[in-house]
Kinemage of the C-alpha trace (Angstrom):
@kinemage 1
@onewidth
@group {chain A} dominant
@subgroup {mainchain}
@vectorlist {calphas} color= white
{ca unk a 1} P 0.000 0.000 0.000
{ca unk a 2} L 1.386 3.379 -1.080
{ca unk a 3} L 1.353 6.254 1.403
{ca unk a 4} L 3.685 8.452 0.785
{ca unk a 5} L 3.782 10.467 -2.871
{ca unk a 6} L 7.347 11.668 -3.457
{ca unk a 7} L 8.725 14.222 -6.152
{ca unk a 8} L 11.541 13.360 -7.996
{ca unk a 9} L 13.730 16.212 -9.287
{ca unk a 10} L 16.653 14.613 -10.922
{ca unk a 11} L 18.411 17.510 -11.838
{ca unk a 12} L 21.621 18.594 -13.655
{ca unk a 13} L 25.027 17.342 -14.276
{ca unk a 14} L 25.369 14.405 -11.941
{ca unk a 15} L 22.492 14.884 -10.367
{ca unk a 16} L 20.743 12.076 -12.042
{ca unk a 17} L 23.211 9.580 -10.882
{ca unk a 18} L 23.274 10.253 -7.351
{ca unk a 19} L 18.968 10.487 -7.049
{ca unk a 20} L 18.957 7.183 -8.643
{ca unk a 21} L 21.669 5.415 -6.410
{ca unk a 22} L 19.230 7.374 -3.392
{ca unk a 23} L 16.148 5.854 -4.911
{ca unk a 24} L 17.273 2.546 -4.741
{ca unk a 25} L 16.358 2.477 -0.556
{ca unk a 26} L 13.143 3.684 -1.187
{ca unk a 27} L 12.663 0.586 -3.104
{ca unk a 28} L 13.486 -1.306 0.241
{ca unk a 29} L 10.891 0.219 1.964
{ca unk a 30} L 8.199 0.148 -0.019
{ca unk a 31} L 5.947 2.572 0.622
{ca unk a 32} L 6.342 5.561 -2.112
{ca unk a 33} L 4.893 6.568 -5.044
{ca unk a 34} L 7.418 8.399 -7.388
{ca unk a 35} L 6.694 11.361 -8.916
{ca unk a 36} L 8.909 12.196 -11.691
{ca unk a 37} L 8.834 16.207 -12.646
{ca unk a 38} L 11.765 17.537 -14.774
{ca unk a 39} L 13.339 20.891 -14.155
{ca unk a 40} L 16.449 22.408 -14.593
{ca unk a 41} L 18.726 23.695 -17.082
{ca unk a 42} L 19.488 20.798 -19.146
{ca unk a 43} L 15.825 20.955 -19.528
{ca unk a 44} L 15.189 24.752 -20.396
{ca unk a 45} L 17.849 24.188 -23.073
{ca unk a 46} L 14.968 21.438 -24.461
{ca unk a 47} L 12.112 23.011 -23.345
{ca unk a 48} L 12.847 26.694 -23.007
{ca unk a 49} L 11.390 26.922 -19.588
{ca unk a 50} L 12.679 25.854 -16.185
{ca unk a 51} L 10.228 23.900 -14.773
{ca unk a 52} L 7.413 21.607 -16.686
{ca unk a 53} L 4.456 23.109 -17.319
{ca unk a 54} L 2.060 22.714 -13.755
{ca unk a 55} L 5.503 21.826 -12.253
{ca unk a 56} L 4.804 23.491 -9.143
{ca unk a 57} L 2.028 22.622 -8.724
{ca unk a 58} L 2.741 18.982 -8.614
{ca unk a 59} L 5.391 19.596 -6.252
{ca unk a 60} L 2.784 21.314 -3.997
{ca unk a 61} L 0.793 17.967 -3.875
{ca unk a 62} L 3.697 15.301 -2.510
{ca unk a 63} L 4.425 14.681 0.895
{ca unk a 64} L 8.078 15.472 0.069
{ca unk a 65} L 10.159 15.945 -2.912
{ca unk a 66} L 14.260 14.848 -3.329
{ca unk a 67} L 15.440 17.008 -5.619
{ca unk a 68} L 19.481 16.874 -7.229
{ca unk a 69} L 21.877 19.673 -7.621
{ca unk a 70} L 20.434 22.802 -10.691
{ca unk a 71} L 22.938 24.186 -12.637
{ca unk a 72} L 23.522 28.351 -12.323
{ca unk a 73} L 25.803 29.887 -14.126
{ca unk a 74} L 27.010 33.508 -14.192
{ca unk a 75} L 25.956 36.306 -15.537
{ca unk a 76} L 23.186 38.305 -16.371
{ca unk a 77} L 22.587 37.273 -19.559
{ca unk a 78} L 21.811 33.659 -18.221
{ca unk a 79} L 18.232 31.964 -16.521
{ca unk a 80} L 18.017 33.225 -13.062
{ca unk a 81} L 18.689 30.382 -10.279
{ca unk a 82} L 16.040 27.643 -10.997
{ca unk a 83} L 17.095 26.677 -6.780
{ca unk a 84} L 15.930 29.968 -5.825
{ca unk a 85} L 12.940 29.712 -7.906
{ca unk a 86} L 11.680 26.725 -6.012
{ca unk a 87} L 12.601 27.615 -2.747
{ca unk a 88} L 10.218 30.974 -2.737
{ca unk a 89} L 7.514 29.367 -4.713
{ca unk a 90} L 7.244 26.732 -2.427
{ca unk a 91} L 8.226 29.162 0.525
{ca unk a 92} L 10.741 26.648 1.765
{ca unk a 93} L 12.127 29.073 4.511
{ca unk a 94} L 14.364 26.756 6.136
{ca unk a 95} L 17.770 25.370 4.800
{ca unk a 96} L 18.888 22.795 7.223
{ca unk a 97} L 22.161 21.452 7.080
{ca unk a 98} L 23.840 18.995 8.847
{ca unk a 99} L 27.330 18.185 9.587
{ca unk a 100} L 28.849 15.805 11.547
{ca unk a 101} L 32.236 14.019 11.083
{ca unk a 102} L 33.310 10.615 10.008
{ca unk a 103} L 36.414 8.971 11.973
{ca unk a 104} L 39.369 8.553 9.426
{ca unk a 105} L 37.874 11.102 7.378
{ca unk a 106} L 37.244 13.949 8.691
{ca unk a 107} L 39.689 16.779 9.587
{ca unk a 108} L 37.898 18.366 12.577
{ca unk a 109} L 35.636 16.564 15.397
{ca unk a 110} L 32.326 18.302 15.002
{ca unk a 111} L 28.467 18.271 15.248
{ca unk a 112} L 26.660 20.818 14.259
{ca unk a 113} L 23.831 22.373 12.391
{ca unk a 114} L 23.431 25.167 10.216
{ca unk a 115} L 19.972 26.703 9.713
{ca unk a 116} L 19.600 29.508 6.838
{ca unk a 117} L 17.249 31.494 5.868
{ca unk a 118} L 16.207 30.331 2.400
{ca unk a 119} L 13.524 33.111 0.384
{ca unk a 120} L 15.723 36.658 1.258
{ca unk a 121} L 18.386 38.429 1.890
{ca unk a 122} L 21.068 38.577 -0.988
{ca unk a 123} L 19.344 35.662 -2.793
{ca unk a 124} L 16.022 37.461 -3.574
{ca unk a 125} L 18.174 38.208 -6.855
{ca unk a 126} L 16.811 41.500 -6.861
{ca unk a 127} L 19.349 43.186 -8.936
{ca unk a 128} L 19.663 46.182 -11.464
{ca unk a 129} L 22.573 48.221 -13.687
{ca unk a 130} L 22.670 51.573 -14.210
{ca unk a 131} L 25.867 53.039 -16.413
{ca unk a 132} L 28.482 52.020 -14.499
{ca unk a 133} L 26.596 50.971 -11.258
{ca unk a 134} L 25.403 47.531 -9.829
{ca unk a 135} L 22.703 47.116 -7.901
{ca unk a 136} L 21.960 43.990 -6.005
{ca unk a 137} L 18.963 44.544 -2.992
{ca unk a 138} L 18.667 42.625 0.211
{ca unk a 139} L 15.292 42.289 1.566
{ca unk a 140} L 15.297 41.004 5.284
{ca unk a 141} L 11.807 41.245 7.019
{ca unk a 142} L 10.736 40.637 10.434
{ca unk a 143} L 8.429 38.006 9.566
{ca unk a 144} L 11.381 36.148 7.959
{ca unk a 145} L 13.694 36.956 10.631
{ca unk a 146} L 11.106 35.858 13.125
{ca unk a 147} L 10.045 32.552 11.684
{ca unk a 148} L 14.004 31.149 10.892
{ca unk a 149} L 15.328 31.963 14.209
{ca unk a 150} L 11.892 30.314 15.542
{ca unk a 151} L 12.838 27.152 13.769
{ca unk a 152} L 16.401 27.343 15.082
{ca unk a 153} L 15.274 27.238 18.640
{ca unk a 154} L 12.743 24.786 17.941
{ca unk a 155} L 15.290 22.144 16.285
{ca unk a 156} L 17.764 23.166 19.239
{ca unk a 157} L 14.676 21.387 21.620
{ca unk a 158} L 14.164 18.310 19.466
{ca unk a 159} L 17.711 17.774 18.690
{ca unk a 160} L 18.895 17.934 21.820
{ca unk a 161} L 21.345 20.735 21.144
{ca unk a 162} L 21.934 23.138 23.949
{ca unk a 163} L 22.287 25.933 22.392
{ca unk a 164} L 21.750 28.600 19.607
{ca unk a 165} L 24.077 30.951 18.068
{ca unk a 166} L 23.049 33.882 15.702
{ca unk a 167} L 26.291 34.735 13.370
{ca unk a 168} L 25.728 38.278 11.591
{ca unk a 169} L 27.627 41.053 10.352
{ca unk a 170} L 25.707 43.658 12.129
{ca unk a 171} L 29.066 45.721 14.052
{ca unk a 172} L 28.947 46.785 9.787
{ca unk a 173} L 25.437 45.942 8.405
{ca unk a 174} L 24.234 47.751 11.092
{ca unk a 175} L 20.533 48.234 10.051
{ca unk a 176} L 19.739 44.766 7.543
{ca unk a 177} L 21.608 42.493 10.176
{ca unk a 178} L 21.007 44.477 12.913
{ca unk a 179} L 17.633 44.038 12.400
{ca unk a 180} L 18.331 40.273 12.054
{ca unk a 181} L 19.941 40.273 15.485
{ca unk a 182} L 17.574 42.230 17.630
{ca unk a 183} L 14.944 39.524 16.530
{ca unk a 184} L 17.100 36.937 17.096
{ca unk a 185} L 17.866 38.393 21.347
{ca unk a 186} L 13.939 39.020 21.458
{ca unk a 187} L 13.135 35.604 20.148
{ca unk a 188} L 15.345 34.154 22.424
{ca unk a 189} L 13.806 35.174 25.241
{ca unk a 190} L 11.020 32.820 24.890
{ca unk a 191} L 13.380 30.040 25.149
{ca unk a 192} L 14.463 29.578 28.522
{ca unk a 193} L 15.926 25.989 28.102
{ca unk a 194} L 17.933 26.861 25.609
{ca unk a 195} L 21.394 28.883 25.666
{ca unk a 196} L 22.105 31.692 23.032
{ca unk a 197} L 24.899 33.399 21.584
{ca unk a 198} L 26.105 35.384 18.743
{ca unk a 199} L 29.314 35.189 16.288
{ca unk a 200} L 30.212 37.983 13.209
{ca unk a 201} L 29.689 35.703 10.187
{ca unk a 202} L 33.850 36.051 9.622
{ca unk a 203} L 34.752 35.168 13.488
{ca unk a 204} L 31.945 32.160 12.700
{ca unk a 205} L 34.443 30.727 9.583
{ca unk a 206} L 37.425 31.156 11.835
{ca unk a 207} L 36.079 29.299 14.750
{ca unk a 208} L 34.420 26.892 12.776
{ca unk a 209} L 38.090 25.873 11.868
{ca unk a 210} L 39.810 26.409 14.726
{ca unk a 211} L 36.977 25.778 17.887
{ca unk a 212} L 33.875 23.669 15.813
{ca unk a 213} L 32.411 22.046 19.020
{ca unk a 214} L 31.680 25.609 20.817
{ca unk a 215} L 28.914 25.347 17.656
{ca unk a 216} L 25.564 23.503 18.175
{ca unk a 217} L 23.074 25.143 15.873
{ca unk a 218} L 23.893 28.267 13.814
{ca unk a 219} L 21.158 30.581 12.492
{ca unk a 220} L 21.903 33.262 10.109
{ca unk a 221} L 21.269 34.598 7.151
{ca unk a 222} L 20.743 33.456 3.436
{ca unk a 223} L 24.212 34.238 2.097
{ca unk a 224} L 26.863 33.624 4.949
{ca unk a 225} L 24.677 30.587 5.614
{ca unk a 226} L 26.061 29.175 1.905
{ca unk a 227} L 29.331 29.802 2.501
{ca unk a 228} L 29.438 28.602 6.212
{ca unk a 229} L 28.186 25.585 4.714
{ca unk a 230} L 31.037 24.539 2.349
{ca unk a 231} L 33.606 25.810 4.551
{ca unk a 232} L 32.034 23.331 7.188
{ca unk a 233} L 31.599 20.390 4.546
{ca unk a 234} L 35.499 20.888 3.710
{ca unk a 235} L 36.111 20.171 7.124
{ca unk a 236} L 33.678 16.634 6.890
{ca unk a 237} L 35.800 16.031 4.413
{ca unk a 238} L 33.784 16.542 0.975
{ca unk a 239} L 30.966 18.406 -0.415
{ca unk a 240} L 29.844 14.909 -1.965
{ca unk a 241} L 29.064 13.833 2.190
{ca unk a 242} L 26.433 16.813 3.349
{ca unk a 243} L 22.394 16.551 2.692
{ca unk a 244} L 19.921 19.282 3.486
{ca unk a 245} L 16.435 19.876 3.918
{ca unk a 246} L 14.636 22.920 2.929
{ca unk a 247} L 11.629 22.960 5.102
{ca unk a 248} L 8.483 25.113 4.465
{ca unk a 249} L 4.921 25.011 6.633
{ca unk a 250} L 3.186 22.639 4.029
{ca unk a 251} L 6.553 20.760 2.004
{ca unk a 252} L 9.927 19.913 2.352
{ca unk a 253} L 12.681 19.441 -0.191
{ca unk a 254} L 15.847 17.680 -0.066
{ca unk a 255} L 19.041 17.389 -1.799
{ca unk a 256} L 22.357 16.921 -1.390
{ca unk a 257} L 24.394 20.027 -0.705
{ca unk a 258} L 26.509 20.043 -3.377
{ca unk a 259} L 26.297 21.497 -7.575
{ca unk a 260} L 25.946 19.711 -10.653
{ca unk a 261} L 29.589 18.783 -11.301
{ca unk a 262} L 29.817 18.648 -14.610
{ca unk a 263} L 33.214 17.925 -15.190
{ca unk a 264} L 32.812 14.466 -13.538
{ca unk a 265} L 28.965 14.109 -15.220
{ca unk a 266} L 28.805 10.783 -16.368
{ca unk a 267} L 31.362 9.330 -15.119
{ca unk a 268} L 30.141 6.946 -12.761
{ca unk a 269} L 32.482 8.389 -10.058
{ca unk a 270} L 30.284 11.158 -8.529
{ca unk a 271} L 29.810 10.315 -4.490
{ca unk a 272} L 25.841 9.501 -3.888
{ca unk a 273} L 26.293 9.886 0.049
{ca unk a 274} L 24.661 13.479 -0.164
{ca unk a 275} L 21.733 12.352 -1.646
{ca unk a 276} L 21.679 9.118 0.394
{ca unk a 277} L 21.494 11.531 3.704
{ca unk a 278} L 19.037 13.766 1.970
{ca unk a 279} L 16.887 10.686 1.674
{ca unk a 280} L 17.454 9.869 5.103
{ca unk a 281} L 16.727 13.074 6.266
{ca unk a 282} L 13.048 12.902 4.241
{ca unk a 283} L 12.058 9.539 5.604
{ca unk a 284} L 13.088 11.285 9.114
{ca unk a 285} L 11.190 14.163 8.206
{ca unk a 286} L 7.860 11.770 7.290
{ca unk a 287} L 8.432 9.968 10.176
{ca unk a 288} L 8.335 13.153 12.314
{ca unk a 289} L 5.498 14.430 10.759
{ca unk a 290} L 3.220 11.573 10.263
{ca unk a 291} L 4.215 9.806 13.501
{ca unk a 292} L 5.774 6.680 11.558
{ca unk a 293} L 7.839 4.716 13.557
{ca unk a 294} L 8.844 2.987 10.778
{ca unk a 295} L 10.458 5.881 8.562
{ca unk a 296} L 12.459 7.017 11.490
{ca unk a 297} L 13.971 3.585 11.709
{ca unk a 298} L 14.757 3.379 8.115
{ca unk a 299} L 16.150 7.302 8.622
{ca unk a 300} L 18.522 6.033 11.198
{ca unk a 301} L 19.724 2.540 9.350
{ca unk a 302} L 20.637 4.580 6.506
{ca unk a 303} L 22.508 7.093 8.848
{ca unk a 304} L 24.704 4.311 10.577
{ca unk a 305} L 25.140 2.275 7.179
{ca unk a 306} L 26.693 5.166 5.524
{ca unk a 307} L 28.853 6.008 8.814
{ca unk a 308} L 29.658 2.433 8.952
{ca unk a 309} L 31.064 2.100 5.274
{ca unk a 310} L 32.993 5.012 5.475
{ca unk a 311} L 34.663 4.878 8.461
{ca unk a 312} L 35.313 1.061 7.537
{ca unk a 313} L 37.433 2.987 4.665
{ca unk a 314} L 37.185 0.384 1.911
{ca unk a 315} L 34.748 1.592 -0.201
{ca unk a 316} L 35.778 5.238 -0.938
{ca unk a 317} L 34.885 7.523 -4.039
{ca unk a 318} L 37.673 9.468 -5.763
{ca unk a 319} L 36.618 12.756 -3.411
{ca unk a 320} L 37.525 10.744 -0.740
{ca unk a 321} L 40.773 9.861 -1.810
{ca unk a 322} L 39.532 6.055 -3.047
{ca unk a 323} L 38.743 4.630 -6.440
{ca unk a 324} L 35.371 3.212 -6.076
{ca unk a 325} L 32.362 4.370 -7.999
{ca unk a 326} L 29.410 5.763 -7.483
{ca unk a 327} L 27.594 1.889 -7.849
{ca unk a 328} L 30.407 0.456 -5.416
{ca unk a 329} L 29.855 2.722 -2.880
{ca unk a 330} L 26.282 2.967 -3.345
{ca unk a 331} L 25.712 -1.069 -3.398
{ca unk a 332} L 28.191 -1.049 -0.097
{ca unk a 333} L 26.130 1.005 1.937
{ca unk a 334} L 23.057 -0.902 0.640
{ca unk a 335} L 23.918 -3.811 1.609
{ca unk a 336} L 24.625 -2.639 5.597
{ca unk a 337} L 21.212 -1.280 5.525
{ca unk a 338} L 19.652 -4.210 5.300
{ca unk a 339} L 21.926 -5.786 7.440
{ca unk a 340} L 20.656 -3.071 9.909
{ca unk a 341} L 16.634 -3.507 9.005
{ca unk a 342} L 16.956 -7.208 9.467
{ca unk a 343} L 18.045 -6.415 13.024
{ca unk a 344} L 15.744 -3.704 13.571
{ca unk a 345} L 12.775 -6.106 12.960
């Protein structure tokens, strides 16, 4: 019996390889219907739009949507981001992102998440030229501010984390991000339980390096959340490791953290554990949501397969310093989730 309807976004580059190695443990549990909707650029090149026609509106009716890496490229003579498009259409306010380090891999010891605001700031792509002026507009509102910050705090309580810290720029930015950071402190204060602090976005990349586990969850803004987020997925050891989830009220998206990569497209080498923990993080999210016991032990058998093959070392892709690909690695971690559903039963 089917109860769960799930998008399927395939995407760019190698983005179709690394949804279809993910797909393959939703075929162990047995309880999805796929919903196929292409989008990207690959796709506007064919069809001269971004999205299929009623795309959205499909996506509107799952009960979650994986989605692979969209290609962007530069300049203003190019489609605008096809990532941003769907994140404000679908209002999918919060980027969640993950990051917590594999023994042997690894170069820091860390655990920590990063939430970012996903539909303003920088990324509203707001922008203008006039003469020999560039304009690009940053729109941060309090009901934006308000609802992110919420989430952060809330996640902090079912996470277990003990505490919150709000990284800004607002000693410079003093009205945008000091906006930003008054609603953070007032937020805060209906949080008792939970500690709070507050970093400048460049002391956050610095300690992040040098001091990770004074982190628990970070909260901040659309475009220092980005960068935050491949400086800490350098640290994990590749971009190729790191899921998200981009969480609105009604639907959730998730993909794996990293671009389309198409120098490698093709290949067979790309590494699928991004989109493997995005999965995870979906059947976590379903589980949470719908009160389905059995999602969030799939969630977690995926979570400690992947951990398990990695740190066992022997299956590596090429961004890991190995030479297995994208099947190996993906048929390796498989095969120690069922090892871990047989035991969960």
């Amino acid at each position: 019996m089917v109860r769960y309807k799930i998008g399927v976004i395939e995407g760019d580059g190698v983005g179709p390889e690394v949804i279809r190695a993910a797909l393959k443990f939703l075929d162990e549990v047995d309880e999805f219907e796929v919903v196929r909707v292409n989008a990207g650029y690959e796709y506007f090149k064919k069809a001269g739009r971004p999205i299929e026609e009623e795309g959205i509106e499909t996506l509107r009716e799952m009960n979650a949507v994986l989605k692979g890496p969209l290609t962007t490229l530069p300049g203003p003579e190019t489609i605008k981001s096809i990532n941003v498009m769907l994140r404000q259409e679908l209002d999918l306010y919060a980027n969640v992102r993950p990051f917590k380090s594999f023994r042997g891999i690894s170069l820091k010891d860390l655990d920590f998440i990063i939430v970012r605001e996903n539909t303003e700031g920088l990324y509203s792509g707001v922008e203008g030229r006039f003469k020999d002026v560039a304009l690009s507009v940053r729109f941060i509102t309090k009901t934006g501010c308000e609802r992110i910050v919420r989430y952060a705090f809330n996640l902090a309580r079912a996470e277990g984390f003990r505490k919150v810290t709000a990284v800004h720029k607002a000693n410079i930015l003093k009205v945008g991000d000091g906006f930003f950071r008054q609603v953070f402190l007032d937020v805060a204060k209906d949080f008792s339980d939970i500690e709070f602090d507050e970093a400048y976005v460049d002391a956050a990349a610095y300690y992040i390096v040098k001091e990770p586990k004074r982190f628990h969850i970070i909260v901040t803004l659309n475009l220092y959340g980005d960068i935050l987020s491949d400086l800490a997925a350098g640290l994990i050891g590749s971009l190729g490791l790191c899921g998200s989830a981009l969480i609105g009220d009604s639907l959730a998206v998730f993909e794996p953290v990293h671009g389309s990569a198409p120098d490698i497209a093709g290949k067979g080498i790309a590494n699928p554990v991004g989109s493997i923990t995005s999965l995870s993080l979906m059947l976590r999210y379903l589980g949470t949501k719908h009160r389905d016991e059995r999602m969030l032990i799939a969630s977690k058998a995926i979570d400690c397969a992947v951990r398990d093959v990695l740190e066992w070392g022997r299956v590596l892709t090429p961004d890991l310093g190995g030479s297995s690909r994208t099947e190996d690695i993906t048929d390796a971690i498989l095969a120690r989730f069922r090892e871990l559903q047989k035991s969960a039963v």
